[in-house]
N, C-alpha and C positions, 0 to 999 in steps of 0.2 A: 451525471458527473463523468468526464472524461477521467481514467488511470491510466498512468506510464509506469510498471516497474523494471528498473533497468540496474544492470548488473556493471564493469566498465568493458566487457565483452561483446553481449547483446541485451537487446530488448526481452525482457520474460513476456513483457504482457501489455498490451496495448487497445482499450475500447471503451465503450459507455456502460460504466456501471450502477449500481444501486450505492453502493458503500465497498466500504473495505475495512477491516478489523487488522490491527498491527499491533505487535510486541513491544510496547513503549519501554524505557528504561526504569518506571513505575508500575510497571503492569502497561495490560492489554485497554486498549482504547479503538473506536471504534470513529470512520470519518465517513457523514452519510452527505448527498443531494445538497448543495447550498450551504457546506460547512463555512463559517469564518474563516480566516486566513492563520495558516499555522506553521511555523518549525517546529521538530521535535527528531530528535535523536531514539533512535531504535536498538532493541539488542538481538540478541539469537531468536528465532521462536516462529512461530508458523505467520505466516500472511494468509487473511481468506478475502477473497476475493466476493463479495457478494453480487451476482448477476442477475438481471433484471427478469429473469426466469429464475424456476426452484434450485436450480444446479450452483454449486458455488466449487471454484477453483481455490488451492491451497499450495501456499510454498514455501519451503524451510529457508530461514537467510541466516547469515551469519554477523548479521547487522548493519546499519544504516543511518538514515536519515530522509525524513517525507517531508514535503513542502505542498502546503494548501493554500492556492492563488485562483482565484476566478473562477469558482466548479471545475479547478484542474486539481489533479492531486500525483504528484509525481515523488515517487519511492525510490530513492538511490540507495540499493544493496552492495555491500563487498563483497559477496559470494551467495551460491546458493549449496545446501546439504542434498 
């Protein structure tokens, strides 16, 4: 699954990952490989990044909104902590 997290600055994060785990405005939800197509509004809370090796990337936002189109999944954050 291709991830874009982007800030209206820069790009944080941009490549092929396994999943990625997000701060939904209900709790944490997780969007893996071949997810259905999704909106959802985000709130403060950590982004992890799941990479298709054991190491996995983390980043504090200050909330957003993700969109899941086509095994793409792109994260619009207002900031990052």
């Amino acid at each position: 699954m291709l991830l874009e997290i982007l800030t209206p600055e820069k790009k944080l994060f941009s490549g092929d990952v396994q999943g990625v785990q997000l701060p939904g405005i209900d709790g944490l939800f997780e969007v893996l490989d071949k997810h259905a197509p999704l909106v959802s509004a985000l709130s403060a809370g950590q982004v992890k990044v799941l990479n298709k090796s054991a190491a996995a990337e983390t980043y504090a936002i200050q909330g957003g909104f993700v969109e899941v189109i086509n095994n793409k999944t792109t994260v619009l954050v207002e900031g990052v902590l």
